[in-house]
C-alpha positions, 0 to 999 in steps of 0.5 A: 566269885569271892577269894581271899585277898592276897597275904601280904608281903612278908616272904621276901627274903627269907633263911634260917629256922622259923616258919616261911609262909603264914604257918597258922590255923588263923589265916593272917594279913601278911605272911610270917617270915623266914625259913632254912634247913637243909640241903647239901654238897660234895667234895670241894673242887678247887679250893687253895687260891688265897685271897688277899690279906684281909684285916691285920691285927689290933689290940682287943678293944676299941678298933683302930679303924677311923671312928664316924663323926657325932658316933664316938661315944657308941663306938667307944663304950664297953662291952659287959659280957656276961655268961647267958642266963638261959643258955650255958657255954655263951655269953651275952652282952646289950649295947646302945645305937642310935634310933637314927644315925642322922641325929646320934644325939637324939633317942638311943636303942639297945642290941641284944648280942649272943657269942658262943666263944672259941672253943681253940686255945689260939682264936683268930677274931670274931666272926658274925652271923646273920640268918637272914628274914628281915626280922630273924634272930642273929641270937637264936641262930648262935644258940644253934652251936654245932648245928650251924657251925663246923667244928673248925669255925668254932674253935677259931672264931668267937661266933657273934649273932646279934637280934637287929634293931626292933627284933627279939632281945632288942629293943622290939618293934611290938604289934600286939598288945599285952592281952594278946600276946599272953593269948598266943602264949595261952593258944601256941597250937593256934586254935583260937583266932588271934585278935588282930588275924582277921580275913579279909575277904574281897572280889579279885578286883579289889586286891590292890585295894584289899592290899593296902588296907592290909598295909594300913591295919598291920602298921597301926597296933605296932604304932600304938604298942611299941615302946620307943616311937619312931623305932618302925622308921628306923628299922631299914637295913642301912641303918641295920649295916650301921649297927653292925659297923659299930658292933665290929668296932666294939669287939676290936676287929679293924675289918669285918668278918661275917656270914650272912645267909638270905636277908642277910646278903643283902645286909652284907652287901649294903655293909659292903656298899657303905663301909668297904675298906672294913670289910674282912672275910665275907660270905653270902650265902643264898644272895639277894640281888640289891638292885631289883625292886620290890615288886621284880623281887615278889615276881622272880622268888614266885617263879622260883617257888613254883620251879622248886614245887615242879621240883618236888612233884617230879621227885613225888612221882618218881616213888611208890606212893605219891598221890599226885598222879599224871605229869609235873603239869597234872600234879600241880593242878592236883596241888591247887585243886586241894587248896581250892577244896581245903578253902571251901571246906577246912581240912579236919586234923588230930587236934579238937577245933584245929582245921586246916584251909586252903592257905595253911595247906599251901603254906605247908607244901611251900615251907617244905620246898626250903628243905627237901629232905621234907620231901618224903614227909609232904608226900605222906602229908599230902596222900592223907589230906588227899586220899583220907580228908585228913589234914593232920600230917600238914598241921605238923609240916606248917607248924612253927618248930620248936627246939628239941627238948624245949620246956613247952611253957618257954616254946609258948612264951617264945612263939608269943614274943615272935609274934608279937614281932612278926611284923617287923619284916614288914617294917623292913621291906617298906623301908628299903623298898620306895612305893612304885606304881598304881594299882593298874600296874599292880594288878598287872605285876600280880596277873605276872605272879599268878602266871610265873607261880599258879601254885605257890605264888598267891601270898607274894602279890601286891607289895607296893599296895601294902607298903603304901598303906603301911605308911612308914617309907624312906629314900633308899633306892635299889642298886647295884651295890660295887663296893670299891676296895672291898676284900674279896667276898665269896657269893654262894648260889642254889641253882634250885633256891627257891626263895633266893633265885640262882640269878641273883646270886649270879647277879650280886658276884658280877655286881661286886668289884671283888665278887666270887660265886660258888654254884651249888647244884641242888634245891632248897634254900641256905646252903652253909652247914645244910648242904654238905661238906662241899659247900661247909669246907669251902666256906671254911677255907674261905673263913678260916685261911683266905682260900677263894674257889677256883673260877666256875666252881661247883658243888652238888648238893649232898644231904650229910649231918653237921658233924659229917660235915664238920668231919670233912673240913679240910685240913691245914691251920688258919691263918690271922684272919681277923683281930684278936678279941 
């Protein structure tokens, strides 16, 4: 029996808007990163124990805070803002990093920042985002404004995002060559196959093999087609943490403050490993545990996935026109079956020479369990593909989104640079995460998959294989992450997260020496601004006056708008949180 080898290995830590699974008609090597969206919350319980001060003032400009050795000269050159070309209200500014912290001679690399400035007459500092990935734009998810950020936030702070090194507007990690990005940017709705999307195609014994070869053919056209060489060893996310230690320094904050959703946890965490007496405020929303490996990390977010997929089935059922029939065990079995027969015979859709197979199907249904305010749509989706043979509904829900009222000739441009960039999350994971084991215990942490996630969990197979044939590894070891003498830092978990697993948040606020959870009843993935005013007030009150919640305190995910959100911000005035900048 023949099978598609396993897409490989992008899905790992996952947050805000883009496409979770490979959202493509062309089935690719490995999975295309990220994704958000909404949930929501409650009435905050709880909230008025202030933490201890976090950061005193200091001047705007260079930070008082003690400067690294070798990296003067990154810490002390001048941010130009400027206003953005592109986008009124926000200004945007390059800086220069080293390529690699252990020679701040050598080669030197260029961050993209954006920040959308206070929009208060008495700003408190400077706050800075990260959405998440590995590979997701901390610019893009600025530009977002109201959307991402109450109202309370944005008039207090300058909200900073930054593109991380080899992503986006920095300087980027490039996996296709000129032709083939103006190809993607000719072909947004994917309609033709992309040059280097070729299916691969092997005997179920010879997945690891399969694997690794993936590994191999996704790293060579980024070798041979960006710009700065080495820049693909030098993506790991301690290197990333030291880039944003620099970035405080530049805006004038003695102490960081920061929220990081997803990936950007364990950003947050290493930051706070490496750097704990600068850390200010910090929230990590939907956390990463830093102290699994890369294959406990592909198993538990496969066993996720699949609880949140039951999740939904049980949700389906309970309405009048689900077409999954029978229990949550009958309806997942449905679920495959159509995978199975869009494999075997491609869904026909709307659009000419578009067709929907078995992957793209399953990454549809796997991308609408990040929000399941979706729901209702897969359920339509999912009655047309099953009741009608029409795979149109599901074209749309796998479909990379694009921004209301986007010129289409800049959505095709945008979603060409993305994928020329997509491989960076593979660059990433390889680098934070050593190779471990052979393919005997490959196959069987793939068996383990499979069991934990017959649905959902093919794509998340075989991460060692892959990073093995990619080829660009590093040191780093998993651990727990204390951070001795760090502020306090808030930890928000999803019970029904299902790409950042509930236990792993739990995990990190025990690890941390000043850990603290806030528990969010619910399912979906991202919980700040997507998950009610529950969870936005006590971030908030975190963020803005220092107020931890209470000890065991819980939100229950509520579906509101971002300005009902924002309206149900609790009152009171924030104190000097950050330095003035």
């Amino acid at each position: 029996m023949q099978a598609s080898a396993p897409n490989l290995p992008a899905m790992t830590r996952i947050s805000t808007p883009g496409n979770l699974f490979a959202p493509s008609r062309r089935p690719a090597l490995a999975l295309a990163a990220a994704v958000c969206l909404a949930v929501s919350a409650c009435g905050y319980p709880g909230a008025g124990r202030a933490a201890p001060s976090a950061t005193g003032a200091v001047a705007s400009g260079a930070s008082a805070a003690p400067v690294p050795a070798g990296l003067e000269p990154f810490y002390s050159q001048t941010v130009s803002w400027a206003p953005c070309e592109d986008d009124d209200g926000f200004q945007c500014a390059t800086v220069s990093v080293p390529l690699d912290y252990k020679d701040p001679a050598g080669r030197t690399i260029s961050l993209a920042l954006k920040k959308l400035p206070a929009s208060g007459t008495s700003p408190i500092g400077s706050l800075f985002v990260n959405p998440g990935g590995p590979g997701g734009s901390g610019i893009d998810l600025v530009s977002q404004g109201a959307q991402a950020f109450s109202a309370d936030l944005r008039a207090h702070y300058d909200i900073i995002g930054f593109d991380p090194r080899g992503v986006g507007a920095s300087t980027p990690l490039t996996c296709l060559s000129p032709e083939e990005i103006k190809q993607v940017a000719q072909d947004p709705a994917g309609t033709q196959d992309a040059p280097a999307a070729k299916e691969a195609e092997a005997p179920e014994e010879e997945f690891a093999q399969a694997a690794l070869d993936s590994g191999r053919q996704a790293a060579e056209p980024c070798e041979r087609h960006t710009p700065v060489p080495g820049l693909i060893d030098h993506m790991d996310t301690g290197s990333v943490a030291r880039d944003l230690d620099v970035l405080r320094g530049l805006v004038g904050e003695e102490r960081l403050t920061y929220l990081g959703t997803s990936y950007g946890t364990y950003l947050g965490a290493r930051y706070a490993e490496l750097f704990p007496d600068k850390v200010g405020r910090m929230v990590l929303d939907s956390a990463q545990d830093p102290a699994v490996d890369n294959a406990r990390l592909r198993i538990d977010q496969a066993a996720a996935l699949e609880r949140t997929l039951r999740a939904y089935v049980e949700h389906c059922q309970k309405g009048d026109a689900c077409p999954l029939s029978g229990g949550v065990e009958a309806g997942t079995a449905q679920l495959r079956d159509l995978f199975d027969r869009a494999d075997a015979a491609p869904l026909p859709t709307s659009t000419q020479g578009v067709t929907i197979d078995g992957a793209t199907a399953r990454n549809a249904v796997g991308q609408t369990m990040y929000d399941e305010t979706l729901w209702d749509r897969l359920t339509s989706a999912l009655t047309a593909a099953i009741k009608d043979g029409d795979g149109t509904e599901l074209a749309a829900l796998s479909a990379p989104a694009t921004e209301e009222g986007q010129d289409p000739e800049a959505a095709a441009s945008k979603q060409a640079a993305q994928a020329a960039n997509g491989p960076a999350i593979n660059a990433v994971d390889c680098l934070d995460y050593p190779v471990r084991g052979d393919q005997a215990q490959w196959d069987a942490q793939a068996a383990q998959t499979r069991k934990v996630a017959p649905t959902l969990g093919e794509g998340l197979s075989y991460p060692d294989a892959f990073c093995q044939g990619w080829g660009h590894h590093s040191d780093h070891e998993p651990a727990a992450v204390r951070a001795q003498g760090a502020a306090p830092i808030l930890v928000v978990g999803v019970t029904g997260d299902p790409a950042t697993p509930y236990e792993w948040a739990q995990s990190l606020a025990s690890q941390l020496e000043s850990g603290h959870l806030l528990t969010v009843r619910g399912n979906g993935h991202g919980a700040y601004m997507r998950m009610g005013s529950c969870v936005s007030s006590a971030v908030d009150a975190y963020l803005l006056r220092g107020e931890l919640p209470e000890p065991g305190a819980t939100c229950q995910a509520r579906y509101e708008t971002p300005a009902e959100q924002s309206s149900s911000s609790p009152a009171g005035e924030p104190d000097s949180a950050g330095t003035q900048s």
